[in-house]
N, CA, C and O atoms as CSV, one atom per row, in Angstrom:
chain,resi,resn,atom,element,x,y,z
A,1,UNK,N,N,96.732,108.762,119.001
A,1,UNK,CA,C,96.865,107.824,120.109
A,1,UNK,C,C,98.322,107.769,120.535
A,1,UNK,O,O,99.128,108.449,119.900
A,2,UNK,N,N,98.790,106.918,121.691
A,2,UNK,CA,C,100.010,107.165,122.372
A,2,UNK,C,C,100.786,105.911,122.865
A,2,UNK,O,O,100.605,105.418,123.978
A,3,UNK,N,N,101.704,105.417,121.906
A,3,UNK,CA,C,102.200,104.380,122.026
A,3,UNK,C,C,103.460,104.303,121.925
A,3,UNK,O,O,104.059,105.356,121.708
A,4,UNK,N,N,104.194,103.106,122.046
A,4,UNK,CA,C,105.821,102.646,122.120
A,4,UNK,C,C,106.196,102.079,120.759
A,4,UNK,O,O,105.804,101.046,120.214
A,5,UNK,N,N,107.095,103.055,120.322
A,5,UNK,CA,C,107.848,102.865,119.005
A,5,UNK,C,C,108.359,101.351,119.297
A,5,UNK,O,O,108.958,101.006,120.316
A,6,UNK,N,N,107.999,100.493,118.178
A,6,UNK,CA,C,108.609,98.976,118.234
A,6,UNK,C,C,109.775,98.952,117.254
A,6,UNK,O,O,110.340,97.876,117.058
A,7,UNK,N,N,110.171,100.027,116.635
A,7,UNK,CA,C,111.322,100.230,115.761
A,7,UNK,C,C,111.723,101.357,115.085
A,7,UNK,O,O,110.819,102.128,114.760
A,8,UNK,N,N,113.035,101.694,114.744
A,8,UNK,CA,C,113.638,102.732,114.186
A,8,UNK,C,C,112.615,103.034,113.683
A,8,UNK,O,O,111.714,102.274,113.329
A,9,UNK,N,N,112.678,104.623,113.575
A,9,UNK,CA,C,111.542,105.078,112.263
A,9,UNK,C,C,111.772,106.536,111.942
A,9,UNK,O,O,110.830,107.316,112.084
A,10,UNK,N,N,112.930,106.964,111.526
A,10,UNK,CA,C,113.499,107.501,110.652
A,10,UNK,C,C,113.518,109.331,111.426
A,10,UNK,O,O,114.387,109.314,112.297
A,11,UNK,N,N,113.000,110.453,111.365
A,11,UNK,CA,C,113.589,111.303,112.129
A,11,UNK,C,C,112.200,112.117,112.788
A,11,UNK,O,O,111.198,112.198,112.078
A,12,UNK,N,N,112.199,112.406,113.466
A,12,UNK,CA,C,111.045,113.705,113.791
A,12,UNK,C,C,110.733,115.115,113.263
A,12,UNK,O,O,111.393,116.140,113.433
A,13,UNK,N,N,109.513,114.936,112.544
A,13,UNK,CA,C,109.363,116.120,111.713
A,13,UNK,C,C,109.048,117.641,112.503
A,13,UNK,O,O,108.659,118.724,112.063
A,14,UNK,N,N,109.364,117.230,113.687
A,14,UNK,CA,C,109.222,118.453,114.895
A,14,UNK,C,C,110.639,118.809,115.194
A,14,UNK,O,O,111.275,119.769,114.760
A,15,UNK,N,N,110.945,118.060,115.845
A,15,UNK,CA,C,112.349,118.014,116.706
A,15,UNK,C,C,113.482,117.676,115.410
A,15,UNK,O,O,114.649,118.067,115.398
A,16,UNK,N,N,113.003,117.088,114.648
A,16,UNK,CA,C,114.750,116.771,113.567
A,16,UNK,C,C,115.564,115.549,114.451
A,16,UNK,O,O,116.680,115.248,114.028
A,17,UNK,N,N,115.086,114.883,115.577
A,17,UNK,CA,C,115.899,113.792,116.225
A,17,UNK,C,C,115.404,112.756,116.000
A,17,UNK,O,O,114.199,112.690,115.753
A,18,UNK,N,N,116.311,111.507,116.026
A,18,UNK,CA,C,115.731,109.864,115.558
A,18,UNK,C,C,114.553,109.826,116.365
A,18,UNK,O,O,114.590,110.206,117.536
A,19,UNK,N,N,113.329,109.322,115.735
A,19,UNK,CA,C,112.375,108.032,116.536
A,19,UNK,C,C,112.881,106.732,116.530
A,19,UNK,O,O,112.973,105.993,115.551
A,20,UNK,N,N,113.254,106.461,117.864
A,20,UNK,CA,C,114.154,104.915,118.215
A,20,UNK,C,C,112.966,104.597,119.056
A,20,UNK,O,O,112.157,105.193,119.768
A,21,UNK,N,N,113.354,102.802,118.453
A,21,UNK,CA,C,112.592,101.956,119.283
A,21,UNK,C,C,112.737,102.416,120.599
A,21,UNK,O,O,113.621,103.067,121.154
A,22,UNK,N,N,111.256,101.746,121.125
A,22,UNK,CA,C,110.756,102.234,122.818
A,22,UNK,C,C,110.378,103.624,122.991
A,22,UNK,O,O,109.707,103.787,124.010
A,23,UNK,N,N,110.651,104.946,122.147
A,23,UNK,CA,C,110.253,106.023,122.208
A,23,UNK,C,C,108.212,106.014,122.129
A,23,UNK,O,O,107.353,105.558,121.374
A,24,UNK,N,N,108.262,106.797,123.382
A,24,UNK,CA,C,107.103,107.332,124.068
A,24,UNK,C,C,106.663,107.666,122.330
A,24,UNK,O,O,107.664,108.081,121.746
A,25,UNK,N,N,105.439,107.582,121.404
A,25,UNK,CA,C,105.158,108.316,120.330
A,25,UNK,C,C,103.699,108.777,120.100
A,25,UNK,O,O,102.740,108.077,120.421
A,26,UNK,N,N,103.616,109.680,119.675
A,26,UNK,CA,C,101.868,110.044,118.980
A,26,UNK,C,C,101.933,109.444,117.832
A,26,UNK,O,O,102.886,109.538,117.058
A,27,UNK,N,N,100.692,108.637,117.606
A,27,UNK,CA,C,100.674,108.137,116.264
A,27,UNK,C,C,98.865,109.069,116.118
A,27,UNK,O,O,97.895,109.198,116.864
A,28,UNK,N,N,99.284,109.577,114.538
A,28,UNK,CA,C,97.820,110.899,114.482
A,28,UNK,C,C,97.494,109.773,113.393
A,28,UNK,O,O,98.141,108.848,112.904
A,29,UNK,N,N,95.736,110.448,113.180
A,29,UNK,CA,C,95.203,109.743,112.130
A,29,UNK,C,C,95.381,109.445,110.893
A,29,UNK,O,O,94.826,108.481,110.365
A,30,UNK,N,N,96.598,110.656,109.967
A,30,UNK,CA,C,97.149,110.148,108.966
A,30,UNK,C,C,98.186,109.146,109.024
A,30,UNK,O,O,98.782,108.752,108.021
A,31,UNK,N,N,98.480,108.582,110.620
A,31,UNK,CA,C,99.743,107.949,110.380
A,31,UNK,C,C,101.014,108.270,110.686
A,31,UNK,O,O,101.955,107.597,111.108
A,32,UNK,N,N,100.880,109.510,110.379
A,32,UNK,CA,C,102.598,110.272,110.957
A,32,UNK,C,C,102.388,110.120,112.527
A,32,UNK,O,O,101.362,110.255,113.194
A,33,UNK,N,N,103.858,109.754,112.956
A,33,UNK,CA,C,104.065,109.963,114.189
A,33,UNK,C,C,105.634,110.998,114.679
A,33,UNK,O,O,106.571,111.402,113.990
A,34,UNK,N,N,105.357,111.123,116.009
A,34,UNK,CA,C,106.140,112.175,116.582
A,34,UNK,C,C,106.128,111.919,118.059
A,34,UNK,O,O,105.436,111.161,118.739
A,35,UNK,N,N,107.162,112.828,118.395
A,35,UNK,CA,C,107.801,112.389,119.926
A,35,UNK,C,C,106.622,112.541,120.762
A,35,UNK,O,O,105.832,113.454,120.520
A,36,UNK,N,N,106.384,111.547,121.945
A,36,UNK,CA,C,105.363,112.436,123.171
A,36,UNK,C,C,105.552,112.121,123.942
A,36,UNK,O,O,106.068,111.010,124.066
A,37,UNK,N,N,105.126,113.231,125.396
A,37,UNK,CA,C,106.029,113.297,126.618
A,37,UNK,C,C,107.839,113.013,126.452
A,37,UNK,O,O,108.373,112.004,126.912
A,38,UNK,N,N,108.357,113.758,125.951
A,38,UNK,CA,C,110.009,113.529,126.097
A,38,UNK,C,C,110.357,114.326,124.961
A,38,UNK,O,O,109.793,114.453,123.875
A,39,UNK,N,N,111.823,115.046,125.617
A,39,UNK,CA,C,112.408,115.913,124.768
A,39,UNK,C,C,113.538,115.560,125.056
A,39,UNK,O,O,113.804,115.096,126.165
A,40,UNK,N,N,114.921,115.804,123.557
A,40,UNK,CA,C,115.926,115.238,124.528
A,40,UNK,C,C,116.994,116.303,124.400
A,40,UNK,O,O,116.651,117.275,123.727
A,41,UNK,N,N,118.382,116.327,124.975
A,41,UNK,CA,C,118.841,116.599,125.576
A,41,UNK,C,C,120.692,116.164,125.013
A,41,UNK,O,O,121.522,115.440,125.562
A,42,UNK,N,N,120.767,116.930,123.803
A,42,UNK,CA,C,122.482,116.985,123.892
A,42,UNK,C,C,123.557,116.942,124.815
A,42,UNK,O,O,124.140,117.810,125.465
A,43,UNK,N,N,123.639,116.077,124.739
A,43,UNK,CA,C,125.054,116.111,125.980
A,43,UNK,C,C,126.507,115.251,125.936
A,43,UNK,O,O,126.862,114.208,126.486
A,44,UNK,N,N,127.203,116.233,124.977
A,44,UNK,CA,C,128.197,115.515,124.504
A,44,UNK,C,C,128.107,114.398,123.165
A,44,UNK,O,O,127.760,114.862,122.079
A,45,UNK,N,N,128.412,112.987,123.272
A,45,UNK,CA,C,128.540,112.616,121.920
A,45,UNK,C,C,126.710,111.911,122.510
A,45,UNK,O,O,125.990,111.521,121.590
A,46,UNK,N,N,126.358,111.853,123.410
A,46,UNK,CA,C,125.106,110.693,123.734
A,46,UNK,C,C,123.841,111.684,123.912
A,46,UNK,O,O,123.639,112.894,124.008
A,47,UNK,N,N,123.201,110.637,123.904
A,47,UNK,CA,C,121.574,111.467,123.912
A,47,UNK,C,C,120.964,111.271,124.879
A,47,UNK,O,O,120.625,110.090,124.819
A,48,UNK,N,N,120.455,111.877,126.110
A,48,UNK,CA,C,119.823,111.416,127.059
A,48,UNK,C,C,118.328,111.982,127.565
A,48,UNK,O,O,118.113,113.172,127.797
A,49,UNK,N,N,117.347,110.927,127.693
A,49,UNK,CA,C,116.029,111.547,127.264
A,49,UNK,C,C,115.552,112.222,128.835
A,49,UNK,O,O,115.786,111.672,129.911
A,50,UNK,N,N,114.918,113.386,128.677
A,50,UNK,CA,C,114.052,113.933,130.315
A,50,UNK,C,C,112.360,114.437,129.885
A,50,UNK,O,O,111.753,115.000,128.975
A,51,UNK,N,N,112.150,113.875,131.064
A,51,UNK,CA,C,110.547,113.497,130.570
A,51,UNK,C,C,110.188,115.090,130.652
A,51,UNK,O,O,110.760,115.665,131.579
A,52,UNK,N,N,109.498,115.748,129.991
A,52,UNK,CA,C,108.392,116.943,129.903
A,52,UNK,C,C,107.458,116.878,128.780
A,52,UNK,O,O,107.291,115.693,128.493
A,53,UNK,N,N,106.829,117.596,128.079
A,53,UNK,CA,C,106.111,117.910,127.034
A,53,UNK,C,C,106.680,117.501,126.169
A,53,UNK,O,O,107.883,117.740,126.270
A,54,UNK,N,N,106.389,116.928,125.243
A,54,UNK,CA,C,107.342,116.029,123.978
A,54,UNK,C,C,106.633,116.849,123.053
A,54,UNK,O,O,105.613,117.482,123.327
A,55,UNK,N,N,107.428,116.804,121.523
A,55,UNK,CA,C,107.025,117.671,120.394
A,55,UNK,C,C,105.781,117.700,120.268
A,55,UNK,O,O,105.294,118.813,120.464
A,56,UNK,N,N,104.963,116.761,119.971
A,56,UNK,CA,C,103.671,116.997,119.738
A,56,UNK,C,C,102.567,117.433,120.447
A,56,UNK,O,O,101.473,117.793,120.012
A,57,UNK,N,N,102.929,117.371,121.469
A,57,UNK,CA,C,102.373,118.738,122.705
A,57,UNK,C,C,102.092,119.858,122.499
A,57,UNK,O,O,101.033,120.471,122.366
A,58,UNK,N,N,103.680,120.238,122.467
A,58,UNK,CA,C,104.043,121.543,122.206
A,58,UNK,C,C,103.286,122.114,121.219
A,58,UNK,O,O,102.530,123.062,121.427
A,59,UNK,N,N,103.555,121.236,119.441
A,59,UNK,CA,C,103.001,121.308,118.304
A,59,UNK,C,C,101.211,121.734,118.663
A,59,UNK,O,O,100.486,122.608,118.186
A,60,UNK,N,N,101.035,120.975,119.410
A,60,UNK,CA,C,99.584,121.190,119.344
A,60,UNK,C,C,98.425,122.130,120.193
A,60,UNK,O,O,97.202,122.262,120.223
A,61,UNK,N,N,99.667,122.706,120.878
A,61,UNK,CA,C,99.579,124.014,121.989
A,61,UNK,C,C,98.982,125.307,120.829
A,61,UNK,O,O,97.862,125.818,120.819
A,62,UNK,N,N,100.005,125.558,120.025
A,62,UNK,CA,C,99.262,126.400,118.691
A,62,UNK,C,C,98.630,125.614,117.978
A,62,UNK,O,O,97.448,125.956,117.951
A,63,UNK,N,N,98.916,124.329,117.119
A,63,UNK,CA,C,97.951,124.168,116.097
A,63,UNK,C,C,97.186,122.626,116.129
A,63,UNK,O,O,97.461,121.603,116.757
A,64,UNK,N,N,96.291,122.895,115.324
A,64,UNK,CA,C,95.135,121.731,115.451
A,64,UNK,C,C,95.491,120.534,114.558
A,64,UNK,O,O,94.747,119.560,114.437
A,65,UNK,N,N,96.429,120.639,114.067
A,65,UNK,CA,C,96.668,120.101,112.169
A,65,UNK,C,C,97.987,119.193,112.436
A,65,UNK,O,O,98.773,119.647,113.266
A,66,UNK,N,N,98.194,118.404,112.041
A,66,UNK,CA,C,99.688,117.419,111.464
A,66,UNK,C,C,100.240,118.451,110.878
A,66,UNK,O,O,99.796,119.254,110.057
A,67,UNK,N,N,101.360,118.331,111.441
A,67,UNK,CA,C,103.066,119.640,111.062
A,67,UNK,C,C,103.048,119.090,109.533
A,67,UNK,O,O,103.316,119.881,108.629
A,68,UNK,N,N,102.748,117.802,109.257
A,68,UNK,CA,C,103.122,117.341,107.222
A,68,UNK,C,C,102.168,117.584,106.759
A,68,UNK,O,O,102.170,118.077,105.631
A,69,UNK,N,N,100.869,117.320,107.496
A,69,UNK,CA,C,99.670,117.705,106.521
A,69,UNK,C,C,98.624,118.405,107.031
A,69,UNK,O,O,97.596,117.950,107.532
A,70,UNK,N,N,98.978,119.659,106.859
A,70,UNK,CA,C,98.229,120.858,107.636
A,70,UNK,C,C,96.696,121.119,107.206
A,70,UNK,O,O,95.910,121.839,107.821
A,71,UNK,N,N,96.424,120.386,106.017
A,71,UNK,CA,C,94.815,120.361,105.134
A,71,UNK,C,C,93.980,118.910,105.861
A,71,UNK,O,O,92.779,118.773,105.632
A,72,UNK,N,N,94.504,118.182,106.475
A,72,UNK,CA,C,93.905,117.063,106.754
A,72,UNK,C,C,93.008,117.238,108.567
A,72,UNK,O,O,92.376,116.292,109.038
């Protein structure tokens, strides 16, 4: 399902970047969540988000499975 991060939650097991509150997120049936719709965008010392296909999109373009738990 596809909801708004209500708090820090530690890094993206796709992307390697923070999940910060208000981030667009997939939350899957084990629970893990990951970026959706939004990828972001180094630029200098700040982070600035532009809307496209967010990790778990992408992720799920090849596979059917949670990137942590590929048996579930």
């Amino acid at each position: 399902s596809e909801d708004v991060l209500s708090k820090d939650a530690g890094e993206c097991a796709i992307c390697l970047e923070e999940l910060q509150q208000g981030d667009t997120i997939a939350r899957l049936p084990c629970l893990c969540i990951y970026h959706k719709g939004q990828v972001f965008l180094r630029m200098h010392i700040q982070f600035q988000k532009v809307t496209f296909s967010g990790c778990i999109d992408e992720w799920f373009e090849v596979n059917r499975s949670c990137p942590e738990h590929p048996s579930d």
